[in-house]
N, C-alpha and C positions, 0 to 999 in steps of 0.2 A: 676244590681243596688242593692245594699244593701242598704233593705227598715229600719234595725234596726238603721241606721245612719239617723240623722236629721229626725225620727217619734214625732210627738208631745207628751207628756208626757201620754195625756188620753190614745193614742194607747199603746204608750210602758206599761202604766201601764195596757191595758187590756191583753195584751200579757203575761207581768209578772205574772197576777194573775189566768190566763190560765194554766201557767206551775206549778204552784204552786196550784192550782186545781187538775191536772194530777199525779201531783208526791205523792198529799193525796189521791188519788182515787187508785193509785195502789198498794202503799203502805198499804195501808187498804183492796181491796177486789183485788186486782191484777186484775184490768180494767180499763183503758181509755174508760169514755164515749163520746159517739160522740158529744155531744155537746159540749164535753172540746178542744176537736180535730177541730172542726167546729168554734169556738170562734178563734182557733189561725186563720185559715183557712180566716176568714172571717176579721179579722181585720189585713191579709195580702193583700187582695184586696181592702181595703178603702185605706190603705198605698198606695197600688200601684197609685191608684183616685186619693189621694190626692196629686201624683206627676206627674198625667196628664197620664198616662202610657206610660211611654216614651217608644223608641225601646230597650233601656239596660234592659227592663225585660225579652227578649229573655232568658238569664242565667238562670232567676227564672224561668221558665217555665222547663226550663232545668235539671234543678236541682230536680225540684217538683216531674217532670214525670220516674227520675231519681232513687231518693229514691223510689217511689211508688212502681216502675220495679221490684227493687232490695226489698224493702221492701218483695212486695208479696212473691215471692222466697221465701225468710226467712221465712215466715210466711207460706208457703205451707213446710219447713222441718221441722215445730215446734222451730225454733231458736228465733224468735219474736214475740208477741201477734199482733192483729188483731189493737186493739189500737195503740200499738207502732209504727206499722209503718201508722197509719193515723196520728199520734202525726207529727213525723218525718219529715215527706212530707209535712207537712203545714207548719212546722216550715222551711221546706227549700223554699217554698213559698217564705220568708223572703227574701234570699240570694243568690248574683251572684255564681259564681263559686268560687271565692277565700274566701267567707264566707262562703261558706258549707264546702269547706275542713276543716278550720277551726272548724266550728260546728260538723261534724264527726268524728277528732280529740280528741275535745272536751268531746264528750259522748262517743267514746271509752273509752278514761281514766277510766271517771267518772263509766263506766262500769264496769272495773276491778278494781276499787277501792272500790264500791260494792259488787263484787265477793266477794273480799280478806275480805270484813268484815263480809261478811255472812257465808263464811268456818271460819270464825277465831270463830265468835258467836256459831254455829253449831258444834264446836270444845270443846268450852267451854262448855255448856252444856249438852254434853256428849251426851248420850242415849236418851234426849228428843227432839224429831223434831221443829227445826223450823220454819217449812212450811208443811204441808202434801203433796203437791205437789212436792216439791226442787224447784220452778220456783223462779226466781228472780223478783223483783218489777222494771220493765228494763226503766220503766218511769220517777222513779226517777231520774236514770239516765240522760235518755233526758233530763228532767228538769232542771241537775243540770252542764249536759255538754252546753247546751243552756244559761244556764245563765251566763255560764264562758264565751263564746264565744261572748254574744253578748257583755258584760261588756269590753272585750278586744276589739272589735271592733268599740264601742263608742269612749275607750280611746285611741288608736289608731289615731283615726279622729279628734282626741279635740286638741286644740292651745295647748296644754302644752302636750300630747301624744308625742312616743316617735317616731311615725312613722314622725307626723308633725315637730319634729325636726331636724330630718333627709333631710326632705324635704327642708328646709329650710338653711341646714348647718351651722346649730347652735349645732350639737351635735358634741361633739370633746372629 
């Protein structure tokens, strides 16, 4: 069940303002705090409440335990912060299976689109570092893959969406 479809505005907007939390926290000290991580975390299980917890959150469970797995990995080679992947997991909290592909989809892009502009920055100014680490702010990304994902996933779902016209056989 794709809990970013039909959540009430208060949720979606604490969600929104989680990621947008996350993507200034990393971008500024390169950390996700837990409470930014635990905000999404948390107003994925009221989402779930507030839709009785049906059986269709098998997938979100799915998914959660999913990233977490995969997460750690990462996070045990140095490829992802400790943040990132409790960002991640919560956020897939969110989503059946066919919204997390999407949301992974999503923040890869946003990932190497990233990259590309922090070698291209780091290019430009020559000789001076910047980052003393070279680590990337990989939250932003989250943040900014997630918020493409869920934005398509709304409109998708919505009467004038192109998935709903489809359905409908009105697209021709």
């Amino acid at each position: 069940m794709n809990l970013t479809i039909g959540a009430p505005v208060w949720l979606s907007a604490i969600l929104l303002i989680a990621l947008a939390a996350a993507a200034i926290e990393d971008a500024i000290r390169l950390r996700i705090s837990n409470v930014t991580s635990g905000a999404v975390f948390v107003a994925a299980i009221v989402g779930m409440a507030l839709h009785g917890f049906p059986l269709a959150l098998w997938q979100n469970l799915v998914v959660f335990v999913a990233i977490l797995a995969l997460g750690t990995v990462a996070f045990s080679h140095g490829w992802l912060g400790g943040g990132d992947v409790k960002l991640l997991a919560a956020l897939g909290l969110w989503m059946d299976l066919k919204g997390a592909l999407q949301l992974l989809v999503a923040v890869s892009i946003a990932g190497g689109v990233l990259a590309v502009t922090y070698l291209i920055v780091k290019s430009m100014l020559g000789r001076r570092k910047v980052r003393r680490s070279g680590q990337l702010p990989y939250g932003v990304a989250i943040a900014a893959g997630a918020l493409i994902s869920i934005g398509l996933q709304v409109w998708y779902s919505s009467p004038t969406g192109t998935l709903s016209k489809i359905e409908r056989g009105s697209l021709r």
